[in-house]
C-alpha positions in Angstrom: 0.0 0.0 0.0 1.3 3.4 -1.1 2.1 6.3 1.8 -0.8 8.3 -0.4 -3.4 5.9 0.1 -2.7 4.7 3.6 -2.7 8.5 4.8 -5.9 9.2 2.7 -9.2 10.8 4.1 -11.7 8.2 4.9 -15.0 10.3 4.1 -14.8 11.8 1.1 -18.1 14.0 1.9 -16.9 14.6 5.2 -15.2 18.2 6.0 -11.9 17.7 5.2 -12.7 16.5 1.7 -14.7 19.6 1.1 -11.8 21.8 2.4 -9.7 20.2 -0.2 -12.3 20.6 -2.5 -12.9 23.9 -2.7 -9.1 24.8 -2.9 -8.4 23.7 -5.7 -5.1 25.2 -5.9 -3.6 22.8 -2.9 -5.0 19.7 -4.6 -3.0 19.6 -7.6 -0.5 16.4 -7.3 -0.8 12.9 -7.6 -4.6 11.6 -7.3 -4.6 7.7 -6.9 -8.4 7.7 -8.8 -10.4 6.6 -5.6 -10.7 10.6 -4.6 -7.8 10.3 -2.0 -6.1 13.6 -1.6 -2.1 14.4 -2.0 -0.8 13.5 1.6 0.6 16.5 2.4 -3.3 18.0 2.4 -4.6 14.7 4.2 -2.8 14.8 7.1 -2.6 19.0 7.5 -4.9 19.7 10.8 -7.1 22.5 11.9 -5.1 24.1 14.6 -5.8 23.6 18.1 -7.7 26.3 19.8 -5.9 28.8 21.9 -6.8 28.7 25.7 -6.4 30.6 28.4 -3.9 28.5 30.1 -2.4 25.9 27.7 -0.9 22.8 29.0 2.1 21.2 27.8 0.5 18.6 25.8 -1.2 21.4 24.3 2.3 22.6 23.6 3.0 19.0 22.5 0.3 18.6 19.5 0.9 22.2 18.4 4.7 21.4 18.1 3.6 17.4 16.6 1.3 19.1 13.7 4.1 21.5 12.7 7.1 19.2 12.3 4.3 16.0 10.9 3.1 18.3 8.1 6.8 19.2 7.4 7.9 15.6 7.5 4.9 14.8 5.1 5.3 17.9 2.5 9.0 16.2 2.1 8.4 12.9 1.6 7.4 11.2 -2.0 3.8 10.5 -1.4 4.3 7.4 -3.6 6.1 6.0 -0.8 5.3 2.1 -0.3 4.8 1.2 3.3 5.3 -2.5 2.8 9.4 -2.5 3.9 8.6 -0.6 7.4 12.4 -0.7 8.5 13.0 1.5 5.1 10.0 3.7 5.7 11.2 4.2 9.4 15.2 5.0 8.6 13.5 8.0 5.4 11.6 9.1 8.1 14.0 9.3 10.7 16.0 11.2 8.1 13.8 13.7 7.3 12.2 14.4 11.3 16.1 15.1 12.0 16.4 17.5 9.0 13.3 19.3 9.4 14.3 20.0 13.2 17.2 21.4 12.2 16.0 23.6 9.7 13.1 24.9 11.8 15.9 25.2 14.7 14.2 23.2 17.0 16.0 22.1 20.4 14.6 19.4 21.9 15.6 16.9 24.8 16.7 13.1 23.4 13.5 12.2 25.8 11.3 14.8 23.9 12.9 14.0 20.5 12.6 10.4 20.9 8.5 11.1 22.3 7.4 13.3 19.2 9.5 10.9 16.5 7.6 7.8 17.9 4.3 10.2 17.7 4.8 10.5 13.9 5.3 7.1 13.3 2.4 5.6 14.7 0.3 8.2 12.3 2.3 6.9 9.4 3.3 3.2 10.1 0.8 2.6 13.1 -2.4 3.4 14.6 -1.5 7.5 15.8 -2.2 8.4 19.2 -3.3 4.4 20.2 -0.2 2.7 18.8 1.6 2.8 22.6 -1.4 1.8 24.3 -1.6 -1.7 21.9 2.4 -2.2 22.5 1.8 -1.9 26.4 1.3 -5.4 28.0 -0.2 -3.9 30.9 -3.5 -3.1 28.7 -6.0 -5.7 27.9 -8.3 -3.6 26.5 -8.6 0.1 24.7 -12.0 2.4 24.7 -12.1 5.6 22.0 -15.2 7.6 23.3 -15.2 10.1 20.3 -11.9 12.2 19.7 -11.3 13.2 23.3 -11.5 10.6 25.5 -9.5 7.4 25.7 -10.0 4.7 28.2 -8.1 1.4 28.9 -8.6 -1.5 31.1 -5.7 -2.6 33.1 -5.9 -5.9 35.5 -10.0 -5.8 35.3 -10.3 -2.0 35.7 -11.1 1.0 33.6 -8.8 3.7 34.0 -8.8 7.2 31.9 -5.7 8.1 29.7 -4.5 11.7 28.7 -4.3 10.7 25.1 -6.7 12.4 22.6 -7.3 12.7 18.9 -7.2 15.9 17.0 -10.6 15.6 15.7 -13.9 13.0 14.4 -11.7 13.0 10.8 -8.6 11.4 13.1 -10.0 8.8 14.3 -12.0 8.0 11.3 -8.9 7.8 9.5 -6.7 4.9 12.4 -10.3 3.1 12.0 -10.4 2.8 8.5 -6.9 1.9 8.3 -7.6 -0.7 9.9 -10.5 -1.9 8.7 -9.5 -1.4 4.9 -6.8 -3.9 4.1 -9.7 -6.3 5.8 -12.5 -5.6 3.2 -14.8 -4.2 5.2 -15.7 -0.7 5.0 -17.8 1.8 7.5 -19.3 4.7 6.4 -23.0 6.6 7.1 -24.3 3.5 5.2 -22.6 0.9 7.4 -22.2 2.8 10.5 -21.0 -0.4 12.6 -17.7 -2.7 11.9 -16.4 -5.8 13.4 -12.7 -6.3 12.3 -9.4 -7.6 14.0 -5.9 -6.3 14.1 -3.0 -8.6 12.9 -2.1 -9.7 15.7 -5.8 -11.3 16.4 -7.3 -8.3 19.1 -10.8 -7.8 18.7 -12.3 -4.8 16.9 -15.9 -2.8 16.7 -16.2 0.6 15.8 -19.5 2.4 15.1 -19.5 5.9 14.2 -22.0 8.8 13.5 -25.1 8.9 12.9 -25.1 6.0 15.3 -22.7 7.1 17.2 -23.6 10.7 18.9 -20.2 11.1 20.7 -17.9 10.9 17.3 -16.8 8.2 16.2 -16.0 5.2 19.1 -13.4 2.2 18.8 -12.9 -0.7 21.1 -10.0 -3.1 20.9 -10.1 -5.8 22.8 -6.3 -6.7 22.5 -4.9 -10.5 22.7 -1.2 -11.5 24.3 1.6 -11.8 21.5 2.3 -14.7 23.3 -1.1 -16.9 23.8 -2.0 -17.4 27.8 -0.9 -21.1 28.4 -2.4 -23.4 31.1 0.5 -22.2 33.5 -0.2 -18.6 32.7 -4.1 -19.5 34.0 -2.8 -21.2 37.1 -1.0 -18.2 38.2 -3.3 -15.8 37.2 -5.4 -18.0 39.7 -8.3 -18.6 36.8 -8.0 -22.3 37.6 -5.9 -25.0 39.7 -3.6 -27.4 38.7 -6.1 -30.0 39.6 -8.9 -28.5 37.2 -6.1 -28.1 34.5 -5.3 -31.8 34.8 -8.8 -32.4 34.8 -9.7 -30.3 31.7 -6.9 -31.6 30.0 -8.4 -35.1 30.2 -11.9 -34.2 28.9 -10.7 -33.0 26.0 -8.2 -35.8 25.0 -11.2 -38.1 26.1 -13.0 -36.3 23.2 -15.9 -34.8 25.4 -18.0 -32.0 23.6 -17.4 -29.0 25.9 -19.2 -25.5 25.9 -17.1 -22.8 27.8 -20.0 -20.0 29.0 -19.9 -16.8 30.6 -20.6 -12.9 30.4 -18.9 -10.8 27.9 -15.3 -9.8 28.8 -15.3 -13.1 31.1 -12.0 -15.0 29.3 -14.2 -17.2 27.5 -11.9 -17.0 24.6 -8.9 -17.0 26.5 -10.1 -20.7 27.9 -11.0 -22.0 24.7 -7.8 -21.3 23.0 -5.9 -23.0 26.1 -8.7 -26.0 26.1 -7.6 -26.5 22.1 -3.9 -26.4 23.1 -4.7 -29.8 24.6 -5.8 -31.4 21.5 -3.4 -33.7 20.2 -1.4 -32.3 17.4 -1.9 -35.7 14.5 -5.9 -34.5 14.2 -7.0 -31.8 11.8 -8.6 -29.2 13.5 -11.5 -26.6 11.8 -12.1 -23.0 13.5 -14.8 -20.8 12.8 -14.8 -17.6 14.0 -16.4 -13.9 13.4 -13.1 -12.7 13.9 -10.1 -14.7 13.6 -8.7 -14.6 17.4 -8.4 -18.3 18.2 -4.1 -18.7 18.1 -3.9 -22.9 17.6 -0.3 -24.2 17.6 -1.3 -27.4 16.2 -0.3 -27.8 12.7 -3.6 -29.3 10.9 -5.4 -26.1 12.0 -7.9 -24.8 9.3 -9.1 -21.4 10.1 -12.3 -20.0 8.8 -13.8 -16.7 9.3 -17.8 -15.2 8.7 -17.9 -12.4 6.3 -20.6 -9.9 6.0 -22.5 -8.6 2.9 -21.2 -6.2 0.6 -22.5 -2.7 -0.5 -24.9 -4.1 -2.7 -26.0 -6.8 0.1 -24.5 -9.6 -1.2 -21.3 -12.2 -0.6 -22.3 -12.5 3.2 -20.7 -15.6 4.8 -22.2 -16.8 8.4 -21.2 -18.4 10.7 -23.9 -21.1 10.2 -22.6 -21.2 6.4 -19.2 -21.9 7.9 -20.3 -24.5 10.4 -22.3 -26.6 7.8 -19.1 -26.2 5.2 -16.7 -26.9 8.0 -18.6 -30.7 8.2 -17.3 -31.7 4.5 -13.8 -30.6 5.3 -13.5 -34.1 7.3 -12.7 -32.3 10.6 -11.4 -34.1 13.9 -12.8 -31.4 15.7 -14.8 -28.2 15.1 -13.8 -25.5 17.2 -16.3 -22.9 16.8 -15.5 -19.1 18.2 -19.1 -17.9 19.9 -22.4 -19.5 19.1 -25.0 -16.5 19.0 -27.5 -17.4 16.4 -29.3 -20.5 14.1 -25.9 -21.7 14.3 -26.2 -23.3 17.5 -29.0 -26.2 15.5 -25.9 -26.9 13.3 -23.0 -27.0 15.9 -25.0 -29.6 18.1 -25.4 -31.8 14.6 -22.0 -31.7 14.1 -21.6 -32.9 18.3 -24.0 -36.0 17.5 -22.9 -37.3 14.1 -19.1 -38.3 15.0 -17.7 -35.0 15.4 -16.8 -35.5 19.0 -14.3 -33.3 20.9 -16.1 -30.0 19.6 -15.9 -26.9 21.4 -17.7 -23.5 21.4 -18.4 -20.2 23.6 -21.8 -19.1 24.5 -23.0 -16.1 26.4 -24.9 -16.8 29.6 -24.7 -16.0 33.1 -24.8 -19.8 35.0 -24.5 -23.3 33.5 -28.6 -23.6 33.7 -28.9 -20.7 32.1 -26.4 -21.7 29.2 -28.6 -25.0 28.1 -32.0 -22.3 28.1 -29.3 -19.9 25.4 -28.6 -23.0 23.5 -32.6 -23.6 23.0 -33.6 -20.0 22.4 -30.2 -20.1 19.9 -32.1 -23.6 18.2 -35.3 -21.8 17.8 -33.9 -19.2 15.5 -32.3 -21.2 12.9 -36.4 -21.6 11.8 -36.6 -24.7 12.7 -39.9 -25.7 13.9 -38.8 -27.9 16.6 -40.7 -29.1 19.9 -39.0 -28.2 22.5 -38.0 -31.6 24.3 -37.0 -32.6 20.4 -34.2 -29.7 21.5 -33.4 -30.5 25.3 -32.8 -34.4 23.7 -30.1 -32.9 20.9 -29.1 -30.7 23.7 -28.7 -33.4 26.2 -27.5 -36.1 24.1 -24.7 -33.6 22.0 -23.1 -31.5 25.6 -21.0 -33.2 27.9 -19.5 -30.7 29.8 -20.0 -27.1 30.5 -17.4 -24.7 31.8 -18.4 -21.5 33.4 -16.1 -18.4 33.5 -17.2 -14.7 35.4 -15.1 -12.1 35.8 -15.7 -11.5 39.9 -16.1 -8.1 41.9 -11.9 -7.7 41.8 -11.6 -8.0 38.2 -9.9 -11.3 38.0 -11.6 -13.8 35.6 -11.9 -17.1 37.0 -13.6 -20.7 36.8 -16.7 -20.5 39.0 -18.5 -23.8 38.2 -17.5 -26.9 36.0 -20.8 -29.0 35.3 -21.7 -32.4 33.7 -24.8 -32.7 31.2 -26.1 -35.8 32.4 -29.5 -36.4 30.2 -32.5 -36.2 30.3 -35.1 -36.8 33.0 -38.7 -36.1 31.8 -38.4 -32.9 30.4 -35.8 -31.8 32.0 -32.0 -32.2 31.2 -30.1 -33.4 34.3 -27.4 -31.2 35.6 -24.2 -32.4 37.9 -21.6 -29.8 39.5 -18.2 -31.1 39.3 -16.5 -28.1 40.4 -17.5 -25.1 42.3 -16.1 -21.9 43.1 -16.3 -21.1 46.8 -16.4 -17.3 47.7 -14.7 -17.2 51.1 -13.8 -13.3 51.8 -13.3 -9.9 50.0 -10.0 -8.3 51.0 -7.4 -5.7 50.1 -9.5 -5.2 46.5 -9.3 -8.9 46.3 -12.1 -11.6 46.2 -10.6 -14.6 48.3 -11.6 -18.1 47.4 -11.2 -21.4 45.7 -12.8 -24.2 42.9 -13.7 -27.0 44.7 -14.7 -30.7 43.8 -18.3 -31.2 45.1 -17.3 -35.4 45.8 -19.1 -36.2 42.8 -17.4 -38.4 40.0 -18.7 -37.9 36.4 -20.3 -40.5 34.6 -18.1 -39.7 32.0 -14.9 -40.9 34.1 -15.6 -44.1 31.7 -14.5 -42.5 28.5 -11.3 -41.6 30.1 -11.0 -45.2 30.7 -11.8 -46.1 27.4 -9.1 -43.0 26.2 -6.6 -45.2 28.6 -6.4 -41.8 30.5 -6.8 -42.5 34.8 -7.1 -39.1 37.0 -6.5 -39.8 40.8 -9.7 -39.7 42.7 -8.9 -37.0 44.7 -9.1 -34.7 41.9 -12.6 -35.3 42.5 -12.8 -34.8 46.2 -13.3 -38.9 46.6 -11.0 -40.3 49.4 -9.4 -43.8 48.4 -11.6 -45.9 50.1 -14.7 -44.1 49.1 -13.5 -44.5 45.5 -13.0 -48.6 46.3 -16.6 -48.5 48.0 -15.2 -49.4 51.2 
């Protein structure tokens, strides 16, 4: 992609285009064909209002704009971004040259700050590009232009960054929605997208938006969270880990549930780590985040509908395509629609070891998401008809919260047992037990409630043998004695 069209304006009709427009004088220069303006008018900004008492990052953005649109004017428009090492050492050049020329005297702290600051406009994602290399930050809010919020350990703090204006952040969300295929614009105010690196995008922006336009990233480790790395972080015990471990190799059709921003992902991507590495694997995702180190992976991804309403790919599309791909296992990112009918098919017609995510707020209530999810693929089911599938397809279900403190953790691990009249049978395995709140921090433990699954005889059959106490079942209770 050329340094023209990656620094282009993103709404033609919006104000800057019709600033360019009607001076025509400034636009002269290379036009790529699309409408995109020359760079150096694309990235010029309005200037920041005077105020009574400005602040030094007032100071800052003032002084960022000056030497950016100097940079920019120098540089060959035609630039191509793809060898970032090359862009980076031209740019370096020029920010060093255009200092000295405007006689600018800066600290090697202040220097190093506002060269990093015109990078991430260029190469990166502007005034968000530290907050996504930061490992402290799981998660980045843009309300509108002037506020910036981040999540650190399970709680929102406010940053000092802003944007210069609605066109700014327009322009970091439509870089990265672009080399996607997706688009956003009045017509398709709403976007679901993903960085490289797998985080989580949505963006919506006016008319839906009445605050400018908003971005959430919901940003995933560069190194995937291992078992270990959910031991420490006290999400789940060695014992559960060991336990988990076996269900899957046993092939047992597991659902992990929980609210939104729970770690539901985060678990599924650590239970697929535990399938073996000689079966071929099939993901289907909204937005590709699952981060498989097997080497049969196949990853599929749902695509919406284009301008003219057509080409849209569901995930129920993907799901009944994924079954003629002669998968081991179908891992399938979030259930949330019709596709739920076709992903408990899949779990009773030899697919076995499948795994999803579903929202819900307790194991009971998962099973009532899963029929409500049933009803709206059209199917004119009775409703026992869907407990049976339900009942017959699930073997385990893995609940996740995210508690008063924050921390994301395991709070109940139940077996689907059947059916029983009407009513599908549930068993709690595991349970997490609340003991105190101190210091900011909820105190407790997952417990085994002395019950062994019926299912303990497929990890026979799987030549796998857990210790009884994982269970909470003393030795001779185990022998019957």
């Amino acid at each position: 992609m050329s340094l023209l069209r990656r620094l282009g304006s993103t709404n033609e009709t919006g104000p800057l285009a019709n600033d360019l427009a009607s001076s025509p004088a400034d636009n002269k220069g290379e036009n790529t064909g699309l409408g995109t303006p020359q760079l150096s008018q694309t990235l010029k900004r309005p200037a920041l209002r005077a105020s009574a008492t400005p602040t030094p990052d007032d100071a800052f953005h003032q002084l960022k704009s000056r030497v950016q649109n100097r940079v920019i004017a120098e540089l060959d428009p035609r630039m191509d971004l793809s060898d970032a090492e090359r862009v980076r050492r031209t740019l370096e050049e020029t920010f060093l040259s255009v200092l000295e020329s405007e006689g600018i005297v800066l600290s090697r702290v202040e220097r190093h700050r506002l060269f990093e600051a015109i990078v991430a406009e260029i190469l990166g994602y502007g005034p968000i590009e530290p907050l996504l290399k930061d490992d402290t930050v799981t998660e980045i809010m843009v309300n509108g232009p002037k506020q910036v919020w981040v999540e650190r350990n399970g709680k929102l703090e406010k940053t000092t960054i802003q944007f210069d204006d609605d066109e700014h952040v327009m322009r970091i969300i439509d870089r990265i929605v672009s080399p996607l295929g997706r688009r956003i614009d009045e017509s398709s105010p709403m976007v679901d997208a993903r960085l490289p690196d797998g985080s989580r995008i949505n963006a919506v922006i006016p008319p839906i938006s009445l605050v400018g336009p908003c971005l959430t990233i919901r940003k995933f480790s560069r190194d995937p969270l291992t078992v270990d790395d959910l031991i420490r972080f006290g999400t789940m015990t060695p014992e559960i880990a060991q336990f988990l471990e076996a269900c899957v190799q046993a092939r047992l059709n597991i659902v992990v549930s929980g609210g939104t921003g729970s770690g539901k992902t985060t678990l599924l991507n650590v239970l697929s780590s535990f399938i073996p590495g000689d079966e071929r694997i099939v993901t289907i995702e909204n937005a590709a985040e699952l981060q498989l180190r097997q080497e049969h992976v196949v990853t599929l991804e749902s695509r919406p509908a284009n301008i003219e309403g057509k080409g849209e790919v569901t995930i129920r599309d993907l799901v009944i395509n994924a079954l003629r791909m002669r998968p081991d296992r179908i891992v399938v990112g979030e259930c949330r629609g019709g596709e739920a009918l076709d992903m408990l098919q899949a779990m009773n017609t030899g697919h076995d070891g499948s795994m999803t995510t579903v929202h819900s707020n307790s194991p009971r209530d998962t099973l009532h998401r899963l029929e409500t999810m049933v009803l709206m693929a059209g199917m004119d089911l009775p409703v026992r008809a869907i407990r049976e599938q339900i009942a017959s397809a699930l073997d385990l279900i893995v609940h996740m919260a995210r508690l008063k403190d924050g921390s994301r953790k395991i709070v109940a691990i139940t077996e689907v047992q059947g059916m029983e009249g009407d009513v599908i049978v549930l068993q709690d395995v595991f349970v997490f037990e609340q003991t105190g709140y101190e210091n900011g921090k909820v105190l407790g433990r997952i417990k085994p409630t002395g019950v062994r699954p019926k299912f303990v005889e497929k990890f026979e059959v799987a030549n796998i043998y857990l210790p009884p106490q994982i269970f909470g079942v003393t030795y001779t209770r185990a022998l019957g004695r």
